[in-house]
N, C-alpha and C positions, 0 to 999 in steps of 0.2 A: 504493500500500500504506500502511498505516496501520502509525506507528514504535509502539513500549515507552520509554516516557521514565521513567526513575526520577529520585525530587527527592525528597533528604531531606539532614538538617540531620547532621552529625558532627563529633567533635571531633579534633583532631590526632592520634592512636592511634584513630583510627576505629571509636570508638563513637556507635551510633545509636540506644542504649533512652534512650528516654522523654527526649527533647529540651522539651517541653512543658509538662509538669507535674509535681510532687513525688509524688503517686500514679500517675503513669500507666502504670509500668508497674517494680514493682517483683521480679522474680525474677530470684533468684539471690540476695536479699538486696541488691540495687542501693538505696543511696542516696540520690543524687544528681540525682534525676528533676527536671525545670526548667531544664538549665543552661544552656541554648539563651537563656531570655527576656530576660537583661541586654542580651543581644548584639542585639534586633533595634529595626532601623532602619527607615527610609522607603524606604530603597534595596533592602532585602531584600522591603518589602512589594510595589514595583512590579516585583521580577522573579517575584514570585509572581504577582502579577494579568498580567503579561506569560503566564506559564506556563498560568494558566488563561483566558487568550483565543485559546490554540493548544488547549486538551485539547478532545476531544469526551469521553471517558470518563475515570474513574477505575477502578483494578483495584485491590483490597485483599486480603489474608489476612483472614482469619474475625476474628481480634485483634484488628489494627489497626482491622476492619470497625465490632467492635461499641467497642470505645473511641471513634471517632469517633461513634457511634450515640449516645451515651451521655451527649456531650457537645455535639457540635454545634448541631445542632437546639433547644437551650435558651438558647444566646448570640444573644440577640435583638437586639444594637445591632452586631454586629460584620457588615461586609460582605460577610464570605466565606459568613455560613451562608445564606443563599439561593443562591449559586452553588453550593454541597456538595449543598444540598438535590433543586436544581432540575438538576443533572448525572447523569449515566446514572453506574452504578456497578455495574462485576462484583465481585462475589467468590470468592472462590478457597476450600471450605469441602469437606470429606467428613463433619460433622456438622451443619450448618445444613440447612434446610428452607424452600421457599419456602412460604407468601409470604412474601419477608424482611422487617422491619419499617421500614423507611428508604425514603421516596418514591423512586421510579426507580432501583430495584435488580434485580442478576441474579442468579442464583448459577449458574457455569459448570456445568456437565454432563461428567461423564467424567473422564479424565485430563487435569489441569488446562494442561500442553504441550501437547498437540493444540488443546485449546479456545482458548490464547493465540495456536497457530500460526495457527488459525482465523479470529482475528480479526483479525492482523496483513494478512493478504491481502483483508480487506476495504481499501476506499477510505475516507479519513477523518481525521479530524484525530490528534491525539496519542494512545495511552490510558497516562495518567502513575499511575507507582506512588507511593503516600505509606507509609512506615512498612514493616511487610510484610515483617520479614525472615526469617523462615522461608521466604518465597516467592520472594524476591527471589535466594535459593541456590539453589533450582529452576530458574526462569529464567535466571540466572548459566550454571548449568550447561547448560541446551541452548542456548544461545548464541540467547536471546530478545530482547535487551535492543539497544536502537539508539542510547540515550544517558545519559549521568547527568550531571544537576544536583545540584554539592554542595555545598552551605554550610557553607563550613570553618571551623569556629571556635576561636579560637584560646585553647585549655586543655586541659589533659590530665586523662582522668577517671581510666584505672589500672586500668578492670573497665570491663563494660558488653558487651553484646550487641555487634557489633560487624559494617559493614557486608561486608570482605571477612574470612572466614575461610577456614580451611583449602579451597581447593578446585581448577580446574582455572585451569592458565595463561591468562591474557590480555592481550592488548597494546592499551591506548589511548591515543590524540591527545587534548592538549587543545585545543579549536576556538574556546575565547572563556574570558575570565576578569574577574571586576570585583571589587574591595572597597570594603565599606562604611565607614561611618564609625565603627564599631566594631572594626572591625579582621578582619571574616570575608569571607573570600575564598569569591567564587562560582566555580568553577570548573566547565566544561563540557566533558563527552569526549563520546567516538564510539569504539567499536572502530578501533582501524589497518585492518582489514582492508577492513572498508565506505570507512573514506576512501579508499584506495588503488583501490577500486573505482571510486566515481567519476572519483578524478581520472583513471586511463585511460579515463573514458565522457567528459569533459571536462565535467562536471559540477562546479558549485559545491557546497558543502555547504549543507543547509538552513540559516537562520537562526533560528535560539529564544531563550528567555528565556536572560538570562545571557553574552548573547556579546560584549559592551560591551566593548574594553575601556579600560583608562586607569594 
């Protein structure tokens, strides 16, 4: 079966808009867009390229989709836009319309739970979610998600979109943790309940980006 890996970057009060850039995503009257870039390291870039040599797909929110759209594809020196470009990518949209404009793109069909469970049961590498938090509460809640990568950075923003809000209980392990040299802790969970599964099938837990530790 093919996991749901979410990887995204937050701050200690677990907010997750707009880590990236000062425009990227500014409602609510958010501020503070960027806050992420001081913080990154060599360390954080090789658990990312660790991250993307286990994905076969990426899943996005319509948002997140076209923010990436927007800007990707025009950062010509930077290594990841060929691999963003050249990777399979669903979307998760009730307003979008195919053809979508981004090479190897899908846009899921139906009620977007079915379409993930859907894909889950195929055989396959990872399909990691980036940004997507409207979707990522969807997911949260039919208990879709098989891991999270989180880059915890250490500042508090005080506002901000944020990645657990109000919603249904959940218990996770963490399976690996590393920090950089900035001081942002990568931390790696798994529902308890999956590890608990394995361990009575006497199974190891998979090994992913971020499980170093030190």
């Amino acid at each position: 079966m093919t996991r749901v890996v979410v990887f995204e970057n937050l701050s200690l009060d677990g907010v997750m808009q707009a880590p990236g850039r000062a425009d990227e995503d500014v409602r609510g009257g958010f501020a503070r867009g960027g806050w992420a870039i001081p913080y990154a390291d060599q360390a954080m870039g090789k658990v990312a390229a660790e991250s993307m040599a286990t994905t076969g797909a990426l899943l996005f929110g319509r948002r997140t989709y076209e923010d990436f759209y927007n800007v990707w594809p025009h950062r010509k020196n930077n290594p990841f836009t060929e691999v963003l470009n050249n990777t399979l990518k669903y979307v998760a949209s009730t307003t979008l319309k195919e053809p979508l404009p981004w090479s190897n793109s899908v846009l899921l069909k139906g009620d977007v739970t079915q379409a993930v469970t859907e894909l889950k049961a195929r055989p396959g590498k990872d399909i990691v979610v980036l940004g997507s938090g409207s979707l990522l509460q969807t997911l949260m809640t039919h208990n879709l998600i098989d891991e999270y990568v989180l880059q915890i950075h250490p500042l508090v923003l005080g506002s901000g979109s944020r990645l657990f809000n109000d919603g249904p209980f959940a218990s996770l392990r963490l399976v690996g943790s590393t920090t950089t040299t900035t001081g942002v802790v990568i931390a790696t969970y798994q529902p308890a309940e999956a590890l608990s599964a394995q361990t009575k099938a006497g199974a190891e837990p998979a090994v992913t980006s971020g499980r170093n530790t030190k």
